[in-house]
mmCIF file of the N, C-alpha and C atoms, coordinates in Angstrom:
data_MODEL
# 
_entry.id   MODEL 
# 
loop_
_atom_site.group_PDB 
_atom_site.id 
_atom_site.type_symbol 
_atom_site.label_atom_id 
_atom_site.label_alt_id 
_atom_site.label_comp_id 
_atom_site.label_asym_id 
_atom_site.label_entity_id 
_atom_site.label_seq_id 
_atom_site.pdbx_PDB_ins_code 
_atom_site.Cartn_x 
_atom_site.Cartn_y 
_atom_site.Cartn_z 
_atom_site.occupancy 
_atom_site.B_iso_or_equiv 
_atom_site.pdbx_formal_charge 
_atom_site.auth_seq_id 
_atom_site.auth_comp_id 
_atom_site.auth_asym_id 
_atom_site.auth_atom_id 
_atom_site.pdbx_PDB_model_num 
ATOM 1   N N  . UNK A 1 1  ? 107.269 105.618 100.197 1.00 0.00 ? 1  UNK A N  1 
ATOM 2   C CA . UNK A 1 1  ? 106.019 105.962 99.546  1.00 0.00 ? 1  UNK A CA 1 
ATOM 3   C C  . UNK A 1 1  ? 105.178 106.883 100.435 1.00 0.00 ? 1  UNK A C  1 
ATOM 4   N N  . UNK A 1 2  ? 105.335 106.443 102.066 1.00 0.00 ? 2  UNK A N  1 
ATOM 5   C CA . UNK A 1 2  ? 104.615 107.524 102.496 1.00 0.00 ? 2  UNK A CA 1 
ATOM 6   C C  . UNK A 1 2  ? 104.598 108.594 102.732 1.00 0.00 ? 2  UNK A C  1 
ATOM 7   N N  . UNK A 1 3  ? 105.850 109.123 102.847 1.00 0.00 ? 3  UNK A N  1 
ATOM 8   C CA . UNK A 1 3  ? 106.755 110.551 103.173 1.00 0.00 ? 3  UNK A CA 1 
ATOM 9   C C  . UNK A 1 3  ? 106.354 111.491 101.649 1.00 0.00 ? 3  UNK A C  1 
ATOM 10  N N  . UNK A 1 4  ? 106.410 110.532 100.031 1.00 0.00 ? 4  UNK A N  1 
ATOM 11  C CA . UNK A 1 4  ? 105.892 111.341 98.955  1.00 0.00 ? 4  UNK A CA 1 
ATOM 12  C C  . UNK A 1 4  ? 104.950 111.831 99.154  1.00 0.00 ? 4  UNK A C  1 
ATOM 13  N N  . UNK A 1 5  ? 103.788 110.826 99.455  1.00 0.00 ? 5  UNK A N  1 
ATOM 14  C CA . UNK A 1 5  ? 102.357 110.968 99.434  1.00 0.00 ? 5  UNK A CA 1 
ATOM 15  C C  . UNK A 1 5  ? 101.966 112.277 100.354 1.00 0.00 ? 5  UNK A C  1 
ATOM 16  N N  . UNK A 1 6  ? 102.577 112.185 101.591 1.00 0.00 ? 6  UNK A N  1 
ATOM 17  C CA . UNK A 1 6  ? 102.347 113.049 102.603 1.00 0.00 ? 6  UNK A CA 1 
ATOM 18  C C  . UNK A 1 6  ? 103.006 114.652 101.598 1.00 0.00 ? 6  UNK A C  1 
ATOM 19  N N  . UNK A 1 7  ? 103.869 114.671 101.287 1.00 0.00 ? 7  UNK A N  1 
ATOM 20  C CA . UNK A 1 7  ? 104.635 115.676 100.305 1.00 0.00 ? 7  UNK A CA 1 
ATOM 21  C C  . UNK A 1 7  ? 103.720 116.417 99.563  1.00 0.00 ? 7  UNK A C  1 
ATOM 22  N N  . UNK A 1 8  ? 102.752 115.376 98.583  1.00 0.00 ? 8  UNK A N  1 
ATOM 23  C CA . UNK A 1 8  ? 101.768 115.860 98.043  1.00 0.00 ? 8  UNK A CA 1 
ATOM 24  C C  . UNK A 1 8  ? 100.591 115.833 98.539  1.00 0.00 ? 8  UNK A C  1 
ATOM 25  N N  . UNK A 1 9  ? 100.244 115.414 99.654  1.00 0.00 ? 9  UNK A N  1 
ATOM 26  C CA . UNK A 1 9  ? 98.783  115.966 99.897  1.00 0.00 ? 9  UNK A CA 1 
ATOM 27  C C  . UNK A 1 9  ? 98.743  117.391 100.593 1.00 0.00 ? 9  UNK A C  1 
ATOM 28  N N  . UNK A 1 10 ? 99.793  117.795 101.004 1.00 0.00 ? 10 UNK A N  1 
ATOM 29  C CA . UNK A 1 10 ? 100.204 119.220 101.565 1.00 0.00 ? 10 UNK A CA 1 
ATOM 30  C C  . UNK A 1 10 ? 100.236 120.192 100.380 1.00 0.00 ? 10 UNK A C  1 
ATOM 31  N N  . UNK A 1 11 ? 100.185 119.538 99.150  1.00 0.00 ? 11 UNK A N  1 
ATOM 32  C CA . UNK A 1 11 ? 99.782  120.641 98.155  1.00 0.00 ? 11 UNK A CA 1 
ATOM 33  C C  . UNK A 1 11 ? 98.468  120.829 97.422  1.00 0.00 ? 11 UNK A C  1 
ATOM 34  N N  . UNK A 1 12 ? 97.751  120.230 98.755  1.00 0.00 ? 12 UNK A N  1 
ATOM 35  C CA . UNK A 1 12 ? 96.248  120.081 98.580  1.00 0.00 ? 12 UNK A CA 1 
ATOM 36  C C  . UNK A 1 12 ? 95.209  120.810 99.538  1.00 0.00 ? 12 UNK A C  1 
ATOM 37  N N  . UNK A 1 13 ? 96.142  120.373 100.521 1.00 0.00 ? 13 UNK A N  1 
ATOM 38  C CA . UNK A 1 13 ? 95.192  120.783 101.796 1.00 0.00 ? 13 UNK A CA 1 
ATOM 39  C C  . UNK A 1 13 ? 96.088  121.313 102.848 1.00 0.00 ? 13 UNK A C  1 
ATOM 40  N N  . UNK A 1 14 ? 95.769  122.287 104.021 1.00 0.00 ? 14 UNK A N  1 
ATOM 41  C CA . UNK A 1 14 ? 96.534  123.070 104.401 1.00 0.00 ? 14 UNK A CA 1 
ATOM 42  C C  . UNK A 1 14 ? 96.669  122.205 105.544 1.00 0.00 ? 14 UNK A C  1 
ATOM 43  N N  . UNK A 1 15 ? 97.353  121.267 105.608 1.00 0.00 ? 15 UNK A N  1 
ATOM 44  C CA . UNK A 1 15 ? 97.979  120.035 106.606 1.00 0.00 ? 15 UNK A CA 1 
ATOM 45  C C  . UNK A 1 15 ? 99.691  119.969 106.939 1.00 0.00 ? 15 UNK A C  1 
ATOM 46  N N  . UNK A 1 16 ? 100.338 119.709 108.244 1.00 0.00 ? 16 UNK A N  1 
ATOM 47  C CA . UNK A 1 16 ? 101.671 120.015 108.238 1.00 0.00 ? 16 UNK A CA 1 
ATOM 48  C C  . UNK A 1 16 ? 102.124 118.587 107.784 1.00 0.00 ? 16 UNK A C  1 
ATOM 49  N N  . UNK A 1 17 ? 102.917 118.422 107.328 1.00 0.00 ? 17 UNK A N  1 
ATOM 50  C CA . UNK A 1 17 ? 103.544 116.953 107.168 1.00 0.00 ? 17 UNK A CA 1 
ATOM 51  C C  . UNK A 1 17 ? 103.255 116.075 108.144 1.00 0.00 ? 17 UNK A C  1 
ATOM 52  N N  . UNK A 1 18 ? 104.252 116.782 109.112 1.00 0.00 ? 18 UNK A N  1 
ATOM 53  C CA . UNK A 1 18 ? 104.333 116.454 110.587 1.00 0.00 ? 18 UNK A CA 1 
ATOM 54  C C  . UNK A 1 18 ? 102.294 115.541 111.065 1.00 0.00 ? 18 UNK A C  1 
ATOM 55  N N  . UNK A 1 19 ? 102.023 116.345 110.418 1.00 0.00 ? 19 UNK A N  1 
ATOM 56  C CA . UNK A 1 19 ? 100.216 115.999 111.387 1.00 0.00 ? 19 UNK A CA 1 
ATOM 57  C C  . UNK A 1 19 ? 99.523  114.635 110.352 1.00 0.00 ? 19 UNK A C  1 
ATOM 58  N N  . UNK A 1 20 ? 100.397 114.342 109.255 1.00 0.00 ? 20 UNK A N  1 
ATOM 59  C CA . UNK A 1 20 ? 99.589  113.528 108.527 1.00 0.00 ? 20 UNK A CA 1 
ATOM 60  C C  . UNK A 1 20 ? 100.494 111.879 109.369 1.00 0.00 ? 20 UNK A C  1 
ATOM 61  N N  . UNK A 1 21 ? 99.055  111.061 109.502 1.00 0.00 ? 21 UNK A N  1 
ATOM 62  C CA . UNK A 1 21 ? 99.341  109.935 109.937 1.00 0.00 ? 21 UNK A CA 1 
ATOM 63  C C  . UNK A 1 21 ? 98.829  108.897 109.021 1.00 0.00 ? 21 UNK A C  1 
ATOM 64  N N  . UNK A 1 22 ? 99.599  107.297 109.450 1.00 0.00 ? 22 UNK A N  1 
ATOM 65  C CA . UNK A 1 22 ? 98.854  106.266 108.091 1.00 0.00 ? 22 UNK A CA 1 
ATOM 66  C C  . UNK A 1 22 ? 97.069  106.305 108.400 1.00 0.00 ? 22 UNK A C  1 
ATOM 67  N N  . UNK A 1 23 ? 97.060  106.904 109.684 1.00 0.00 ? 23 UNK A N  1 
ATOM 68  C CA . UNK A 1 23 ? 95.588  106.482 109.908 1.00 0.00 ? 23 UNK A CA 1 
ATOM 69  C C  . UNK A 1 23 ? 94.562  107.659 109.321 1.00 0.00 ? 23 UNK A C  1 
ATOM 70  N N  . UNK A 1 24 ? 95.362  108.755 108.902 1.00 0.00 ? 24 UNK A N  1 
ATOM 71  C CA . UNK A 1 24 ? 94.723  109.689 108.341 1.00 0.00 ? 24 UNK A CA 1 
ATOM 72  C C  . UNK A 1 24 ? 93.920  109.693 107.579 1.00 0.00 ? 24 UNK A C  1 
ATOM 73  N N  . UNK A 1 25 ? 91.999  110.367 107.650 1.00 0.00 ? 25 UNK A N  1 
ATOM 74  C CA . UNK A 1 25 ? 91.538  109.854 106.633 1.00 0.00 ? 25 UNK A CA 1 
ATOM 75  C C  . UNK A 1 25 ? 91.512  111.077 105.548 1.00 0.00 ? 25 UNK A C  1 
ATOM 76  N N  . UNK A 1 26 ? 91.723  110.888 104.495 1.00 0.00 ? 26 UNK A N  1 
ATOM 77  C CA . UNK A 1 26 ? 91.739  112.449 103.205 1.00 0.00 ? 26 UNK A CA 1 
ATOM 78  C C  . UNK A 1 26 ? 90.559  113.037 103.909 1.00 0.00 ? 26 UNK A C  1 
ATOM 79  N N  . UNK A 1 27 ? 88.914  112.701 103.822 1.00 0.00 ? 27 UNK A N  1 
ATOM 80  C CA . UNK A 1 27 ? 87.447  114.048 103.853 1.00 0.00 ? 27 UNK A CA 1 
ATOM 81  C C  . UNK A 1 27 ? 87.901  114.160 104.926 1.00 0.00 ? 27 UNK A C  1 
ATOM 82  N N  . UNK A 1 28 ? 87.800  112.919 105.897 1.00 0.00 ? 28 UNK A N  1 
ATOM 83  C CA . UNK A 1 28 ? 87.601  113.674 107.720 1.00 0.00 ? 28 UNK A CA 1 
ATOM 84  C C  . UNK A 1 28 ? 88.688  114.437 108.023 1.00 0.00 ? 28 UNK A C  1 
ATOM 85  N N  . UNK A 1 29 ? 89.514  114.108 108.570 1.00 0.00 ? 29 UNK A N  1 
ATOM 86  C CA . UNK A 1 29 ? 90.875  114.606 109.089 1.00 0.00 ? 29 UNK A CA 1 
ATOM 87  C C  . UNK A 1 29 ? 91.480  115.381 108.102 1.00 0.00 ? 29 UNK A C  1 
ATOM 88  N N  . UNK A 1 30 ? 91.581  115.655 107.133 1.00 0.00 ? 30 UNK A N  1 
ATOM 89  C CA . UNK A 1 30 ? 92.780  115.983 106.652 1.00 0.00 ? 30 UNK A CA 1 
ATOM 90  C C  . UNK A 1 30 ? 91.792  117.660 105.398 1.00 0.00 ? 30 UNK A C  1 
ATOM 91  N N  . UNK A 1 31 ? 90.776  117.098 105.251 1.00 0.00 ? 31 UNK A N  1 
ATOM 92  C CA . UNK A 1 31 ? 89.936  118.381 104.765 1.00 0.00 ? 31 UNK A CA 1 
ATOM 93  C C  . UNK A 1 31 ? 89.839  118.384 103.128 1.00 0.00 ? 31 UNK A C  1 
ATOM 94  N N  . UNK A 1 32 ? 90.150  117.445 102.542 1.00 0.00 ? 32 UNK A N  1 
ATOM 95  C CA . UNK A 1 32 ? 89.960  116.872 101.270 1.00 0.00 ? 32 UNK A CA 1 
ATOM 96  C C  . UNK A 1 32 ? 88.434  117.144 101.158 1.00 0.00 ? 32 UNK A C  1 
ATOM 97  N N  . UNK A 1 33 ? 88.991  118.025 99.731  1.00 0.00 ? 33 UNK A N  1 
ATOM 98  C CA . UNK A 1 33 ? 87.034  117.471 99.059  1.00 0.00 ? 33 UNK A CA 1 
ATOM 99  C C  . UNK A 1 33 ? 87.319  116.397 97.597  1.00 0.00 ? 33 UNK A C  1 
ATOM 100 N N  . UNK A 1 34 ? 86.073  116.274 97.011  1.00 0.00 ? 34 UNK A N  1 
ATOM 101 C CA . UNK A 1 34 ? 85.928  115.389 96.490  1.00 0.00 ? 34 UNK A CA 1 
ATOM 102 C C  . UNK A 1 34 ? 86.794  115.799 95.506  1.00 0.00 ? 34 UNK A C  1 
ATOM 103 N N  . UNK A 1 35 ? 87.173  116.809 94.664  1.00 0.00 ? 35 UNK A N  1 
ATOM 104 C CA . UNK A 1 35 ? 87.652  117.736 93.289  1.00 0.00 ? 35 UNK A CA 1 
ATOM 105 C C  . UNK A 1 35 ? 89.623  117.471 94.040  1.00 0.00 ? 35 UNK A C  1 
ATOM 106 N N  . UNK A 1 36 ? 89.855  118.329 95.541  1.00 0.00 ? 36 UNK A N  1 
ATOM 107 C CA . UNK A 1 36 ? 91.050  117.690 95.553  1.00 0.00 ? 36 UNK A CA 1 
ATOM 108 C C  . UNK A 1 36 ? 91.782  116.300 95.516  1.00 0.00 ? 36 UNK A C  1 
ATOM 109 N N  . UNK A 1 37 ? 90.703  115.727 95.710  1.00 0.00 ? 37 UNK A N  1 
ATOM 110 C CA . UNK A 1 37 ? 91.257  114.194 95.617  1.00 0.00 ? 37 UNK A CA 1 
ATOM 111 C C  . UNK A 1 37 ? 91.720  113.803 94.558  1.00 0.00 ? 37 UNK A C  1 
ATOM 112 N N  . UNK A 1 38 ? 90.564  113.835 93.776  1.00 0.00 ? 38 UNK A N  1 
ATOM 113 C CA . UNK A 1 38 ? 90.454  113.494 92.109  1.00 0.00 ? 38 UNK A CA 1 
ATOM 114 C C  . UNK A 1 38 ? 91.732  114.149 91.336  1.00 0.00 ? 38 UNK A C  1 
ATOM 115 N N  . UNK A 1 39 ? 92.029  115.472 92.222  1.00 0.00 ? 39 UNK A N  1 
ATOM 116 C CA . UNK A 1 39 ? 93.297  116.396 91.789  1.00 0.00 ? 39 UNK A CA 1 
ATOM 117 C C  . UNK A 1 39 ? 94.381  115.518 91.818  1.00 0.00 ? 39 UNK A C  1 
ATOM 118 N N  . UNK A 1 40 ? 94.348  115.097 93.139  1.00 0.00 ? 40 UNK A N  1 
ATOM 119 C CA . UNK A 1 40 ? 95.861  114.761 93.891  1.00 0.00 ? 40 UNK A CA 1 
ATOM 120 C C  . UNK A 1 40 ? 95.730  113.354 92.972  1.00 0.00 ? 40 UNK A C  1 
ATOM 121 N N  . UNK A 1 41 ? 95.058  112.920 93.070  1.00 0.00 ? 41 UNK A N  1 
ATOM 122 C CA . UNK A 1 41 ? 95.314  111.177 92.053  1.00 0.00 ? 41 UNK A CA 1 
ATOM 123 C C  . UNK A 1 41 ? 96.188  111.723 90.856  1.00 0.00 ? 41 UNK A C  1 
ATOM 124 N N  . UNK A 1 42 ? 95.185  112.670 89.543  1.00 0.00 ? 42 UNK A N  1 
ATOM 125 C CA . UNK A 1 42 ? 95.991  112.933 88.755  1.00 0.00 ? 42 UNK A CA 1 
ATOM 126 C C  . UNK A 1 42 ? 97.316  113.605 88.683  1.00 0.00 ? 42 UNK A C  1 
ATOM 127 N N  . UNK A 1 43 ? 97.920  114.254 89.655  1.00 0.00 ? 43 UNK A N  1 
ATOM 128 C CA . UNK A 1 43 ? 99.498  114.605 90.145  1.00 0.00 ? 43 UNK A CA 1 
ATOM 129 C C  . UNK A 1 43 ? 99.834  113.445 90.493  1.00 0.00 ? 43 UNK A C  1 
ATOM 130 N N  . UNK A 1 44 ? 99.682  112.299 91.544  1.00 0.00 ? 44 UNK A N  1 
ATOM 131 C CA . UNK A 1 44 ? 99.974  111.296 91.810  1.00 0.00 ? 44 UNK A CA 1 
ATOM 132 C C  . UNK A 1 44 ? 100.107 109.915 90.413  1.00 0.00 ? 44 UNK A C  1 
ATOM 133 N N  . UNK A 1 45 ? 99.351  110.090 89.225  1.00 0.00 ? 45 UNK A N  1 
ATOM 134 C CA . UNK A 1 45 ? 99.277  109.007 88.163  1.00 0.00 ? 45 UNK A CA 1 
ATOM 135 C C  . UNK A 1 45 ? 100.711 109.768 87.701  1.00 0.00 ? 45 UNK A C  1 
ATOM 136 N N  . UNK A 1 46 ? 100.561 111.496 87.341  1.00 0.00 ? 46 UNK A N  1 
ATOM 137 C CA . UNK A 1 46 ? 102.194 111.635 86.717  1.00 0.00 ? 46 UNK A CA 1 
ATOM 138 C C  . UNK A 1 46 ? 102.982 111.186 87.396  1.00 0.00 ? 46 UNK A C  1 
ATOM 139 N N  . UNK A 1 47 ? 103.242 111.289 88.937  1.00 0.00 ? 47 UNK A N  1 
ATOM 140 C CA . UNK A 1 47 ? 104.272 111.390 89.180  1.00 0.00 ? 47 UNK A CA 1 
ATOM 141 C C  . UNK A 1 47 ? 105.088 109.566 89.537  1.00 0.00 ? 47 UNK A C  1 
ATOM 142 N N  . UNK A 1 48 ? 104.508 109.126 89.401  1.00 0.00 ? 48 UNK A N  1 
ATOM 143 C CA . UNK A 1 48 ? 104.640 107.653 89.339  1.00 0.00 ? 48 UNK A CA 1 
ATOM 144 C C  . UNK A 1 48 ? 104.608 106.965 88.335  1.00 0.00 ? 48 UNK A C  1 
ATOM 145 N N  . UNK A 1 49 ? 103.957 107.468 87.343  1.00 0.00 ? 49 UNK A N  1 
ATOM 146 C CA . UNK A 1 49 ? 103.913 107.148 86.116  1.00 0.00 ? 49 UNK A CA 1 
ATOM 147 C C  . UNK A 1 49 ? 103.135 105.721 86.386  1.00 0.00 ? 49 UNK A C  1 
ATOM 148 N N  . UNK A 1 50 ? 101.982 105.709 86.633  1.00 0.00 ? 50 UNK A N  1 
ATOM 149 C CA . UNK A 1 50 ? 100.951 105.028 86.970  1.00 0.00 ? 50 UNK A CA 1 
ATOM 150 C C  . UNK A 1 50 ? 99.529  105.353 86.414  1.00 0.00 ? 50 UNK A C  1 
ATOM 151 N N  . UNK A 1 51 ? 98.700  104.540 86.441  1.00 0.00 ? 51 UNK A N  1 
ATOM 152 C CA . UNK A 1 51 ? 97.311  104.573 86.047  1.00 0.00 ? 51 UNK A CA 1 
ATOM 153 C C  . UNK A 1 51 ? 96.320  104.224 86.938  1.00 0.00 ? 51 UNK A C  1 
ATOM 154 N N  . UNK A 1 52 ? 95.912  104.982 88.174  1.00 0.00 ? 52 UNK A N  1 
ATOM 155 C CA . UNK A 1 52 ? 94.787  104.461 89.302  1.00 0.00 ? 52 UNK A CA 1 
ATOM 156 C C  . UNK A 1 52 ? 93.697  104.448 88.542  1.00 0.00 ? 52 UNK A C  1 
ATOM 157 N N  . UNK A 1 53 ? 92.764  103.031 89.172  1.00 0.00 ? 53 UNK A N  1 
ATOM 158 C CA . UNK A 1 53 ? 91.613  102.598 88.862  1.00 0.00 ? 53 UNK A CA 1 
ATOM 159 C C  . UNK A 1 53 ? 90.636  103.575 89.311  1.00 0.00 ? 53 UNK A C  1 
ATOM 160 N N  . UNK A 1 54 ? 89.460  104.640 89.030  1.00 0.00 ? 54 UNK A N  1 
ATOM 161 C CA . UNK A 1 54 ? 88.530  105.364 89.681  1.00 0.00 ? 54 UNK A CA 1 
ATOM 162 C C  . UNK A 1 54 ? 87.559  104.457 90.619  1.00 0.00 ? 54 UNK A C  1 
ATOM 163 N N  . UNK A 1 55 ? 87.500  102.911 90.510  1.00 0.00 ? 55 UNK A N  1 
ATOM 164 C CA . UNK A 1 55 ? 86.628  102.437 90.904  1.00 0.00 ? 55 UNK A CA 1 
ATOM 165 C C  . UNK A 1 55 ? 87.532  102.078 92.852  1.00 0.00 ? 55 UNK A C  1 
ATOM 166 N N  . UNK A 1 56 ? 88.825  101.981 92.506  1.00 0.00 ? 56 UNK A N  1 
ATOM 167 C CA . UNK A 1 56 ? 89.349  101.479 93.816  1.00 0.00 ? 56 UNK A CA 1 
ATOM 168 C C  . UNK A 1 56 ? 90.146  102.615 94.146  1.00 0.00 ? 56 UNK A C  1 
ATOM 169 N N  . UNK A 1 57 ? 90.101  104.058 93.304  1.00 0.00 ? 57 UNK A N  1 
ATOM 170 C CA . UNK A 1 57 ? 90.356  105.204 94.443  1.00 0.00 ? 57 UNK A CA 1 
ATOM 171 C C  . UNK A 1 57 ? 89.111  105.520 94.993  1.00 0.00 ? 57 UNK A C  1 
ATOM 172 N N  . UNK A 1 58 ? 87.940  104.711 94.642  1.00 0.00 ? 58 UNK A N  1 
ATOM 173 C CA . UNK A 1 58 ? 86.346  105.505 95.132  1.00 0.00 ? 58 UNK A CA 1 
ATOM 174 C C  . UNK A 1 58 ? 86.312  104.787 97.020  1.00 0.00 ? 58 UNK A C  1 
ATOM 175 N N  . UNK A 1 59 ? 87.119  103.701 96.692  1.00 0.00 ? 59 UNK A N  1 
ATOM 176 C CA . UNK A 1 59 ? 87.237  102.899 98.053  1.00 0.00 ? 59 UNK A CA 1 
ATOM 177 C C  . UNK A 1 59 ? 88.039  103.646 99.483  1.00 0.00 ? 59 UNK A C  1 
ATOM 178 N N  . UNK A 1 60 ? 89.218  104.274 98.397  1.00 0.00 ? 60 UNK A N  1 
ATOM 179 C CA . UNK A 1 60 ? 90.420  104.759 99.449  1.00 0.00 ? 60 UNK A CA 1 
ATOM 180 C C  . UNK A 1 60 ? 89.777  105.589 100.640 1.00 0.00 ? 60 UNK A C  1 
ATOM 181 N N  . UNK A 1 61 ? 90.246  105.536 101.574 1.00 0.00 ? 61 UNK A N  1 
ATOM 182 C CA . UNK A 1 61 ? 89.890  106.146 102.598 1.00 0.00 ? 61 UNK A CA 1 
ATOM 183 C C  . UNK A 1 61 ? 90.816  107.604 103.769 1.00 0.00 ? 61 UNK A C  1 
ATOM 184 N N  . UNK A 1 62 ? 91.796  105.888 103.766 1.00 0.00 ? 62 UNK A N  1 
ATOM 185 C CA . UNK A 1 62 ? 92.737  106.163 104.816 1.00 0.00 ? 62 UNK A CA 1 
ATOM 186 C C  . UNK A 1 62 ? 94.290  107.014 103.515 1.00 0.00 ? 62 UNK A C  1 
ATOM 187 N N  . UNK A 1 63 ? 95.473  107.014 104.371 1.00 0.00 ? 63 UNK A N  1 
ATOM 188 C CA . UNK A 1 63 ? 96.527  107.536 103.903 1.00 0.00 ? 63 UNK A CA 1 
ATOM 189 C C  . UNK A 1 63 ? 97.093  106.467 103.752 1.00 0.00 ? 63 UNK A C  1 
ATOM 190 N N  . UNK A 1 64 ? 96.900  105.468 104.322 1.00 0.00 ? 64 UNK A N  1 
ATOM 191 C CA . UNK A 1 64 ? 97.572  103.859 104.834 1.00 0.00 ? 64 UNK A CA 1 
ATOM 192 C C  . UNK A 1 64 ? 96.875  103.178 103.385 1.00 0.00 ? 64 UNK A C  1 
ATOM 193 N N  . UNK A 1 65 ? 95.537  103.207 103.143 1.00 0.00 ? 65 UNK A N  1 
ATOM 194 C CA . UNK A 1 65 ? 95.378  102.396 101.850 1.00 0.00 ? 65 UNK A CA 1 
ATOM 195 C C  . UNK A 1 65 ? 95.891  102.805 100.750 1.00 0.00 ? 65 UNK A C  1 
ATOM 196 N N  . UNK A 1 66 ? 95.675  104.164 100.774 1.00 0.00 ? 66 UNK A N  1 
ATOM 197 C CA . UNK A 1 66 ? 96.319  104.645 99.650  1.00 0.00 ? 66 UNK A CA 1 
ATOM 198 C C  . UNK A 1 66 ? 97.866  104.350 99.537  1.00 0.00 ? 66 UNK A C  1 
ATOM 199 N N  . UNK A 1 67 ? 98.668  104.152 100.543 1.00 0.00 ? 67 UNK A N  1 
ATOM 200 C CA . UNK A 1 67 ? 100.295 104.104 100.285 1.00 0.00 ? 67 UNK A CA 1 
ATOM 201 C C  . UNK A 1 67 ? 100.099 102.502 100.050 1.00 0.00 ? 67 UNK A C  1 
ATOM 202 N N  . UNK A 1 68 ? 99.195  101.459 100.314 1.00 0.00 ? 68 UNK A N  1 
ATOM 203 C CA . UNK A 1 68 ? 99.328  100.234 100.337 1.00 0.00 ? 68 UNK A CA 1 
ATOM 204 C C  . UNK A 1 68 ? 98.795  99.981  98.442  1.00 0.00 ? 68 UNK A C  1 
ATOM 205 N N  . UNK A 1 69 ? 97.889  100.568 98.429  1.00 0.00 ? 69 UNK A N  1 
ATOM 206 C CA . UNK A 1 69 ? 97.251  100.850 96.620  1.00 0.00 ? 69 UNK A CA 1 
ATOM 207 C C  . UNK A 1 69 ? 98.220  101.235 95.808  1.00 0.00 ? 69 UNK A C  1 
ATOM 208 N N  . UNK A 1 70 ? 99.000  102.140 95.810  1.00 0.00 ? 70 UNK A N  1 
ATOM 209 C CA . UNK A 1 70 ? 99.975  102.891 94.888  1.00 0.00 ? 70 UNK A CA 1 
ATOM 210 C C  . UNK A 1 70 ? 100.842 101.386 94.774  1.00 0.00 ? 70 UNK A C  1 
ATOM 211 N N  . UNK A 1 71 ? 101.498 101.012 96.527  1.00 0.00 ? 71 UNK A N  1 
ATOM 212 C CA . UNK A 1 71 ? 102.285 99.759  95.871  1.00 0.00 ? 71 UNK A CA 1 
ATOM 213 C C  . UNK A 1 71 ? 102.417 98.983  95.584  1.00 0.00 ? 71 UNK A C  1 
ATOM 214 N N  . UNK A 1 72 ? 100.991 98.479  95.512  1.00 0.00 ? 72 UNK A N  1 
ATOM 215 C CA . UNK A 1 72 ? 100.776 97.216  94.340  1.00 0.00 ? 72 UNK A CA 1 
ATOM 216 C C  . UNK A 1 72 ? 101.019 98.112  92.627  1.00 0.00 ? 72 UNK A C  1 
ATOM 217 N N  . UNK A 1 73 ? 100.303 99.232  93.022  1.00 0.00 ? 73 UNK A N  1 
ATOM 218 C CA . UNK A 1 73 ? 100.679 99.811  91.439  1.00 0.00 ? 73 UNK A CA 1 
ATOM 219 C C  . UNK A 1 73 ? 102.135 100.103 90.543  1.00 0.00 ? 73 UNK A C  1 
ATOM 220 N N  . UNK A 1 74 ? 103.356 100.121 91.918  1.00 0.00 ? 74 UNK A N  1 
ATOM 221 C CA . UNK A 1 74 ? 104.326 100.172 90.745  1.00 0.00 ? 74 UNK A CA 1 
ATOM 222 C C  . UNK A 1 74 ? 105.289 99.050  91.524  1.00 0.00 ? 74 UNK A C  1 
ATOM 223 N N  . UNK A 1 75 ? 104.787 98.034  91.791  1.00 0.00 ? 75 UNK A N  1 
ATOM 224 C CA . UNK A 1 75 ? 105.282 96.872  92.115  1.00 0.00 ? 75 UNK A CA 1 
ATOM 225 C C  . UNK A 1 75 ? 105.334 96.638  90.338  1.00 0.00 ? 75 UNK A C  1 
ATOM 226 N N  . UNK A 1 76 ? 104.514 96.936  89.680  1.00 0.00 ? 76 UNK A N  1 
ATOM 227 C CA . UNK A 1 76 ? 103.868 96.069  88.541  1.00 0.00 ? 76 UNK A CA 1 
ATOM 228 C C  . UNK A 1 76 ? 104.917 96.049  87.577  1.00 0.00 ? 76 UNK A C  1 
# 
């Protein structure tokens, strides 16, 4: 899950794979604004074929919650 995620946030923000860590946060580190995020969720709901909550991506922070969030989501 994390190697995807990392896959697609590089088609967000001009980050090397290589430099994204679980501790990575999307605004600080990694240069996310609010519009790419919201982006990358909806590429991320297709590509999983999932439905994220807006209220507990408003929480996400790190790269680590987010890979821990997605897998409760297709645990399901």
């Amino acid at each position: 899950m994390f190697d995807r995620l990392a896959e697609i946030i590089c088609n967000y923000v001009e980050v090397e794979k290589e430099n994204i860590t679980p501790d990575s946060r999307f605004m600080e580190d990694l240069g996310f604004t609010s519009f790419d995020f919201m982006s990358m969720l909806g590429e991320i709901e297709d590509e999983f074929d999932i439905e994220i909550e807006q209220e507990k991506a408003a929480g996400i922070r790190t790269v680590q919650e987010a890979v821990d969030y997605l897998e409760t989501l297709t645990e399901e």
